[in-house]
C-alpha positions as CSV (number, residue, x, y, z in Angstrom):
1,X,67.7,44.0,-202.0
2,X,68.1,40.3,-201.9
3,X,71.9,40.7,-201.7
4,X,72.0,43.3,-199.1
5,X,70.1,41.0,-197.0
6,X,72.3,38.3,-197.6
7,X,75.6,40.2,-196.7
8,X,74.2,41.8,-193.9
9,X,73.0,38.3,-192.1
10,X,76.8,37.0,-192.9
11,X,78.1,39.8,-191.4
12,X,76.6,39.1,-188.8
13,X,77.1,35.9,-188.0
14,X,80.9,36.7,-188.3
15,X,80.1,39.2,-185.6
16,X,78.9,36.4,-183.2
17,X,81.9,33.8,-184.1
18,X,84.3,36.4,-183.0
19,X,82.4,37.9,-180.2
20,X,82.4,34.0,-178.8
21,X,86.1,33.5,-179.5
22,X,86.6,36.6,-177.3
23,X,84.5,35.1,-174.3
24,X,86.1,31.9,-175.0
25,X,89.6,34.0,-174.8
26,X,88.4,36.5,-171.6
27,X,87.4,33.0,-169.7
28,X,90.4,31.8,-170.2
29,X,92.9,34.3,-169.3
30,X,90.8,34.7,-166.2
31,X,91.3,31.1,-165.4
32,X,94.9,31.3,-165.9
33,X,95.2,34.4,-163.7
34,X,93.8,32.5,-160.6
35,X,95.8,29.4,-161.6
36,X,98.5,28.3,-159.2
37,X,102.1,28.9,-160.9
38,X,103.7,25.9,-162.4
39,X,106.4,24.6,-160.1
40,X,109.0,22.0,-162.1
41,X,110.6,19.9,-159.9
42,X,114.2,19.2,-159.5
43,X,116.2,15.9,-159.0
44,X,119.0,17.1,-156.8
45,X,120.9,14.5,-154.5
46,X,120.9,15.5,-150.8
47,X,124.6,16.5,-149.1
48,X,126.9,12.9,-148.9
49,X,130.1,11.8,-147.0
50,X,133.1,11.2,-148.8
51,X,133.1,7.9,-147.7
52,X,129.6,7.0,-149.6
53,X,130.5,8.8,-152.6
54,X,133.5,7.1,-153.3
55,X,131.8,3.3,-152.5
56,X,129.3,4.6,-155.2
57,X,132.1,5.9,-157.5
58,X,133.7,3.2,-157.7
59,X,131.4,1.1,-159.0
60,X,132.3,-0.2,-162.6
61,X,135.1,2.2,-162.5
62,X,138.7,1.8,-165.0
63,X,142.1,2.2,-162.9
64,X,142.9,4.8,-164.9
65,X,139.8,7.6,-164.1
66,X,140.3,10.1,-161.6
67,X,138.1,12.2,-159.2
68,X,137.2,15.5,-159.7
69,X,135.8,17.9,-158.4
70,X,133.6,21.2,-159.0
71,X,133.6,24.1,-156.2
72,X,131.2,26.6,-156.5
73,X,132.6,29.7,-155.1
74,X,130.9,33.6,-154.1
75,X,131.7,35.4,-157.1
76,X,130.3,39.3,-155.6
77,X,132.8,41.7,-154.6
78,X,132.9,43.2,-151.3
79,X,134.3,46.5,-152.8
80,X,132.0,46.8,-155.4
81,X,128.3,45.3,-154.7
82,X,127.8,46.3,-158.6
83,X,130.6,44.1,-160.0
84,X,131.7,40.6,-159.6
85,X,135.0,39.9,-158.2
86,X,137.7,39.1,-160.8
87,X,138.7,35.3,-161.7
88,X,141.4,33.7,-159.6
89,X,144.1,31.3,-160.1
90,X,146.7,29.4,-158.1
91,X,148.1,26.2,-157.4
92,X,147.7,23.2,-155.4
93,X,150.0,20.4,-154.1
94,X,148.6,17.5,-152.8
95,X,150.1,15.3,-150.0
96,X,148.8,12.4,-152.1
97,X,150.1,12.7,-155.3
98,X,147.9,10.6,-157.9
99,X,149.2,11.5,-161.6
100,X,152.9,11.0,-163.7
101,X,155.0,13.9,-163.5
102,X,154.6,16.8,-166.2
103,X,157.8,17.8,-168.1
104,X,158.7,21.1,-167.3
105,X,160.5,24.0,-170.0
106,X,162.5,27.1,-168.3
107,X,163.3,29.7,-169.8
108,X,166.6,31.1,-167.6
109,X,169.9,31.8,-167.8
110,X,172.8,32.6,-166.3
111,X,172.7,31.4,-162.6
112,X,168.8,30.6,-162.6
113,X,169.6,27.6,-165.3
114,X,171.3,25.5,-162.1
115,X,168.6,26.5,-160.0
116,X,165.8,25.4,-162.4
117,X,167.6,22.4,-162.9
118,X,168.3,21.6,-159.3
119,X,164.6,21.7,-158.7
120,X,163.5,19.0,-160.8
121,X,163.3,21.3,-164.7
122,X,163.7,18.6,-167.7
123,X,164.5,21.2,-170.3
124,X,166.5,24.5,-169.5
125,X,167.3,27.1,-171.5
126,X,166.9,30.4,-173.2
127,X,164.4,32.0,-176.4
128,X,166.4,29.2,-178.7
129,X,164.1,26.7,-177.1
130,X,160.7,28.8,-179.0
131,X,161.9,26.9,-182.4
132,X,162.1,23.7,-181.2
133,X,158.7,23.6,-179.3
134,X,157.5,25.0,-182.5
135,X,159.0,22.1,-184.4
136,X,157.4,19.8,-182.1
137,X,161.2,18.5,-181.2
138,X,160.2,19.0,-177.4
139,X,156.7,18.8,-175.8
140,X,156.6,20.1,-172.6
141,X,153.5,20.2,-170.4
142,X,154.5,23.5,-169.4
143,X,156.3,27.0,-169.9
144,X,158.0,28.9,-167.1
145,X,160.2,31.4,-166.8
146,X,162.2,34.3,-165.4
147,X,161.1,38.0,-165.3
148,X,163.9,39.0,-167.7
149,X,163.7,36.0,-170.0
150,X,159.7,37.0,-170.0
151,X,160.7,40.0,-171.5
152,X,162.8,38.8,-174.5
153,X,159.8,36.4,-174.9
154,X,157.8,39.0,-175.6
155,X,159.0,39.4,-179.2
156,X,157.7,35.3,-179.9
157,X,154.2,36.1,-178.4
158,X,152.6,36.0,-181.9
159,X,154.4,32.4,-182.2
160,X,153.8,31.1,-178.6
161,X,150.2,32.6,-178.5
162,X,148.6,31.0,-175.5
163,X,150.9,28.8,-174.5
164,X,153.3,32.4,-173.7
165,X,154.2,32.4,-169.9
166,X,153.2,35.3,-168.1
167,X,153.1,36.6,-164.3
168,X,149.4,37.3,-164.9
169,X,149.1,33.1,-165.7
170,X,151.5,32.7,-162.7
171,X,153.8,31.3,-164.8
172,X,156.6,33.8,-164.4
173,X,158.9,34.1,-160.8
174,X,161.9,35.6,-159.7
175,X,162.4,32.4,-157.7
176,X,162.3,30.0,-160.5
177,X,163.2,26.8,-158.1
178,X,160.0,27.5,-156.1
179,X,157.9,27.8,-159.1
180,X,158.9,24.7,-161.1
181,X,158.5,23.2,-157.3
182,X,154.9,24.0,-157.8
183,X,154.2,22.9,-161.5
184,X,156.6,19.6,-161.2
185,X,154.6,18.2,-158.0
186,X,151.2,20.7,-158.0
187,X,147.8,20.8,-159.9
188,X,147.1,24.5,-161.6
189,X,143.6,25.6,-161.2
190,X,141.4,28.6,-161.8
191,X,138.0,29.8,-161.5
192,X,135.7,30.6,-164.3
193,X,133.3,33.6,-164.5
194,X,130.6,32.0,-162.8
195,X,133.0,30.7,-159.4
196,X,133.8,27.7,-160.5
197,X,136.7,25.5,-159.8
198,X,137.5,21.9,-161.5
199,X,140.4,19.9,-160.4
200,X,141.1,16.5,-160.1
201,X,142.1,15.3,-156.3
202,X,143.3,11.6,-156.9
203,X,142.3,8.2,-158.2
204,X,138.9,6.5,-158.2
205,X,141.1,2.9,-157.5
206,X,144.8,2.4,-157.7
207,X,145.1,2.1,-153.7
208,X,143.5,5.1,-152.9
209,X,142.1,5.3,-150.0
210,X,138.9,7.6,-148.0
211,X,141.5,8.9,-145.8
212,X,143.9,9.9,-148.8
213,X,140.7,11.2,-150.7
214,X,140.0,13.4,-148.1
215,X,143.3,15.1,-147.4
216,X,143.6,16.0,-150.6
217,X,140.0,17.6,-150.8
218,X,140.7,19.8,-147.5
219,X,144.1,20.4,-149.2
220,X,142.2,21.8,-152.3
221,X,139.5,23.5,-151.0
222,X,141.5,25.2,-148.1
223,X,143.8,26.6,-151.4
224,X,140.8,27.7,-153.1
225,X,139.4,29.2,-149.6
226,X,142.9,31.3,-149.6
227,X,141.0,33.6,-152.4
228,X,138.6,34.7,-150.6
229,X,138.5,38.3,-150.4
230,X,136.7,39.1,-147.2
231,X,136.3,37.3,-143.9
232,X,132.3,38.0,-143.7
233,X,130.2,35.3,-146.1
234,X,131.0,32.0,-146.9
235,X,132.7,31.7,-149.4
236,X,132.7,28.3,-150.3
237,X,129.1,27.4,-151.5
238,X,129.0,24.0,-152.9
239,X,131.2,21.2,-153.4
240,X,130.6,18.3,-156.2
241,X,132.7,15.2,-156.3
242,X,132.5,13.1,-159.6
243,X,134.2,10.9,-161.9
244,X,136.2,12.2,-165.1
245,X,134.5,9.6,-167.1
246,X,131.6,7.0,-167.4
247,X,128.0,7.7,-165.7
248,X,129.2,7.4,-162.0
249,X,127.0,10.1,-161.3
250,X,127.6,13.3,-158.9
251,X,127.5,13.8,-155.3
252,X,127.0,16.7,-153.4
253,X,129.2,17.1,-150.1
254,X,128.8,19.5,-147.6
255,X,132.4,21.6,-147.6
256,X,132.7,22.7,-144.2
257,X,132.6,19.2,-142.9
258,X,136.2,18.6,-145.4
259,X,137.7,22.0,-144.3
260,X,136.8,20.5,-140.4
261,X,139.2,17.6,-141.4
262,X,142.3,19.8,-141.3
263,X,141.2,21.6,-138.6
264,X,141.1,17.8,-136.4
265,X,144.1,17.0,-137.3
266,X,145.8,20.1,-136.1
């Protein structure tokens, strides 16, 4: 009998723990339900001018960092509202040029060798070229080439991999002079699935000037601008300036004030 009574008082007692640890729980979900939400706040730098971004850039800076930039572009297609748009690619050249030239391959022959040539191309030639790039015995910066030389290329995919030029890269033209025009003196850039766009657009030092700095941003951004796919929207949502190395920081700039800059000097 003893026992019984024993059991039953612990028993019970466990019954009162756990009926307090559920008004302890039910008071404090209730509390939490009128509880304003938790708002974490966020260091982001009001819009700059080009002008105060560089003075700060160029603080502690080395001759041989560039600027950069990151664009943030509208990625929804006005086709589709249920799909983003696909990635886009292109390329830029500056009226300030800021970086050594890159060496240049074509693949061409017959009359499109001169023509390469004539447009500034270091090395020319046909598929005999894929063994010494493989070898290392030439480095170039990068691969272009004609429509039917991409085609005989086709069958060294698997030995190029990425570095294979393609029209879908933009690295494939029927006028070869033009496009080596654009790779020997231009800057390549594409956008990432998110609408991002990173280039470089000059110097932090080396003579550059604000007036320099911001042709070439309303040179890049009215490139990138060319992408976009309908005339409603903007576009062009942010615009970042920043150095390629060291803690310089970044700067937020408000675009339409750069694209305005071409727009004044027309």
């Amino acid at each position: 009998m003893l026992r019984i009574v024993a059991a039953t008082r612990t028993a019970g007692n466990s019954l009162c723990r756990a009926a307090a640890s559920c008004n302890g729980y039910r008071s404090y979900t209730a509390e939490a339900a009128t509880a304003p939400p938790i708002r974490f706040a966020t260091k982001r730098k009001p819009p700059t001018t080009v002008q105060e971004a560089l003075a700060k850039l160029r603080l502690n800076a080395k001759d041989f960092e560039s600027l950069e930039i990151t664009v943030k572009t509208d990625t929804r297609d006005p086709n589709n509202k249920k799909r983003k748009r696909d990635p886009f690619r292109g390329n830029v050249i500056f009226p300030h040029q800021f970086r050594k030239e890159p060496t240049v391959l074509v693949f061409a022959r017959g009359e499109d060798v001169e023509i390469a040539k004539a447009a500034g191309a270091q090395i020319v030639g046909d598929d005999s070229l894929v063994n010494e790039i493989l070898e290392n015995t030439v480095k170039p910066d990068y691969l272009l080439a004609t429509p039917d030389m991409a085609k005989v290329l086709k069958k060294h995919a698997r030995q190029l991999r990425s570095s294979l030029p393609t029209e879908k890269k933009g690295l494939v033209h029927e006028e070869i002079g033009e496009l080596v025009n654009k790779y020997l003196h231009g800057i390549p850039y594409r956008s990432d699935s998110q609408g991002y766009v990173r280039m470089a657009v000059g110097k932090v030092k080396a003579n550059f000037t604000v007036e320099m700095i911001e042709e070439n941003l309303a040179t890049s951004l009215q490139a990138i601008k060319s992408h976009q796919l309908s005339t409603s929207g903007k576009f062009i949502q942010e615009l970042q300036l920043s150095r390629t190395q060291g803690k310089g920081g970044t700067f937020y700039i408000k675009p339409d004030e750069v694209l305005n800059m071409l727009k004044s000097d027309d």
